[in-house]
C-alpha positions in Angstrom: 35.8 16.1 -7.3 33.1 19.0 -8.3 32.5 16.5 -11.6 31.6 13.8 -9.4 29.1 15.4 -6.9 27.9 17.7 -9.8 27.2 14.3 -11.6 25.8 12.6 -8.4 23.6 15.7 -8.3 22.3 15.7 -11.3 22.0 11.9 -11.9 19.6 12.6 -8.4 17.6 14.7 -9.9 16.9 13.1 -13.4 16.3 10.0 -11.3 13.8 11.8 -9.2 12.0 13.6 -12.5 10.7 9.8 -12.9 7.7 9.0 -12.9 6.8 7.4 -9.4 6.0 4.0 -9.2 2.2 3.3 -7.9 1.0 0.6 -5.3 -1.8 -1.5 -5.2 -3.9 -0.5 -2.3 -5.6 -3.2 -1.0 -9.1 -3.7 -0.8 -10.7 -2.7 2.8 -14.4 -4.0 4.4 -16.9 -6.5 3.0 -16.4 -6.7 -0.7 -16.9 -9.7 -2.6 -16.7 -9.5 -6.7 -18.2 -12.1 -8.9 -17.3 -13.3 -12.6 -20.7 -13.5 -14.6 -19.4 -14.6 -17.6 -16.5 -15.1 -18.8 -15.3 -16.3 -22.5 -12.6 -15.4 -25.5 -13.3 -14.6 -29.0 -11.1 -14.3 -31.6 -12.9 -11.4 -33.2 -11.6 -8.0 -32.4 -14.0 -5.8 -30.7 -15.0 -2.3 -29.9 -17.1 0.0 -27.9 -17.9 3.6 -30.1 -20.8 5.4 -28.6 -18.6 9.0 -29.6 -21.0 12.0 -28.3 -23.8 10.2 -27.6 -25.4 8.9 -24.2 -25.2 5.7 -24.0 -27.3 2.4 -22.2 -25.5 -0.9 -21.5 -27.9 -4.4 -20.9 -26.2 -6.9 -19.5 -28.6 -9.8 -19.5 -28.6 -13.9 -19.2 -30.1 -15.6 -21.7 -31.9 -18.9 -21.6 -32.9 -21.2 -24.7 -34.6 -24.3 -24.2 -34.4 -27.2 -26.6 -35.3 -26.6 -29.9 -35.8 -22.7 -29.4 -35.1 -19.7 -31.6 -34.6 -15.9 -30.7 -36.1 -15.4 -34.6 -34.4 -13.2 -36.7 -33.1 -9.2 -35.5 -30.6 -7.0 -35.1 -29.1 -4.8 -32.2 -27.8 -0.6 -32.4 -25.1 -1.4 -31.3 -22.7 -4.1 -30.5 -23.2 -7.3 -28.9 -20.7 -9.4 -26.8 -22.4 -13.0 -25.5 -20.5 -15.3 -23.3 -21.9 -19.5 -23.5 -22.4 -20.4 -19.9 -24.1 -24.2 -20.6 -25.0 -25.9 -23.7 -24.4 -25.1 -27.4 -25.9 -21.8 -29.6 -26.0 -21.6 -33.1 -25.6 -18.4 -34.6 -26.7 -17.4 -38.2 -25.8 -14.0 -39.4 -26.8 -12.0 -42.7 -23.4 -11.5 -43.3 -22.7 -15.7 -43.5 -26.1 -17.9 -43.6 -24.0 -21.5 -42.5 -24.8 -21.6 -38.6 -21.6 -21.6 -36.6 -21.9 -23.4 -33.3 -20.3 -21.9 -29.7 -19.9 -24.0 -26.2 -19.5 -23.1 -23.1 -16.7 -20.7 -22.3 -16.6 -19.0 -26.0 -17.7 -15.9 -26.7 -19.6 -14.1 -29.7 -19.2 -10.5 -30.8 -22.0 -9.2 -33.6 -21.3 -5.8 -34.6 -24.5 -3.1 -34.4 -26.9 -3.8 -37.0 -26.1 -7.1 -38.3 -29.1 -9.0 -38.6 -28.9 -12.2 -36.5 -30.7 -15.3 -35.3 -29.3 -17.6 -31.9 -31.1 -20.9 -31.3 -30.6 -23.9 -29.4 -31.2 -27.2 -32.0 -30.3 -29.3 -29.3 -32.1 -31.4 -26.8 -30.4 -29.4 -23.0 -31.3 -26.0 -22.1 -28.6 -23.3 -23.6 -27.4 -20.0 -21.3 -26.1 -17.0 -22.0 -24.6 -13.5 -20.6 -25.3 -11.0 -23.4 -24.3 -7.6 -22.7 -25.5 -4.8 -25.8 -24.5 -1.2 -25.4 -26.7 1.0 -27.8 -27.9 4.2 -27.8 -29.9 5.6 -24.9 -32.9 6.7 -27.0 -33.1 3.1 -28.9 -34.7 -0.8 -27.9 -31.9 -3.2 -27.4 -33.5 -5.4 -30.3 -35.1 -4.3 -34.0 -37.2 -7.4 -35.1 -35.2 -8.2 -39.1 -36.8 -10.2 -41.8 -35.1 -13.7 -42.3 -32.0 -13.1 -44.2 -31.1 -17.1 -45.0 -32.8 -20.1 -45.5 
């Protein structure tokens, strides 16, 4: 019989060492939260800004027809979400212009020099969000890197 509660006793206690299972609390007052942007890429991504301050843009982006952001390049990473329309991108890294819709999104790695544009005849969006260092510009003007 000692056995048994000694086991009950001890079973208690490893059960209790657990780690305690959290609730949700739910949200209280006027709070309302709204998706931006939203959009999937294949590309795996990543935020690095180790020991350094960092500033994060999130901005919308609107090309009209037959417009062109012109060629440059970002300090750090850029992750774009299509909202309407169709963007080409053209990268140094592949010169053939790759086309994204609505819903997708693009990631460009920091300093990859990089043109958007809208060939088509509708107005193109946007939400492009860049985190780069505090002390830099969002956007370094590149020379053309392809044709």
């Amino acid at each position: 019989m000692k056995r048994v509660i000694l086991g009950l006793a001890v079973g208690t206690l490893i059960a209790g060492a657990g780690p305690a299972t959290a609730y949700a609390t739910p949200a209280e007052g006027d709070i309302e939260r709204t998706d931006i942007a939203k959009g999937t890429t294949d590309v795996p991504i990543a935020i690095v800004a180790v020991g350094q301050p960092t500033t994060l843009y999130v901005q919308n982006l609107a090309l009209g027809p037959a417009s062109s952001s012109g060629w440059h390049s970002h300090p750090g990473p850029e992750y774009s979400v299509i909202n309407e329309g169709t963007l080409h991108l053209q990268t140094a890294n592949g010169c053939a212009p790759a086309a994204f819709g609505a819903g997708q999104a693009i990631f460009i790695p920091a300093g990859v020099p990089h043109v958007v544009s809208n060939t088509g005849a509708e107005h193109a969006a946007a939400t492009v969000t860049y985190t780069v260092p505090a002390d830099r510009a969002v956007r370094d003007d590149a020379p053309a890197a392809c044709p």
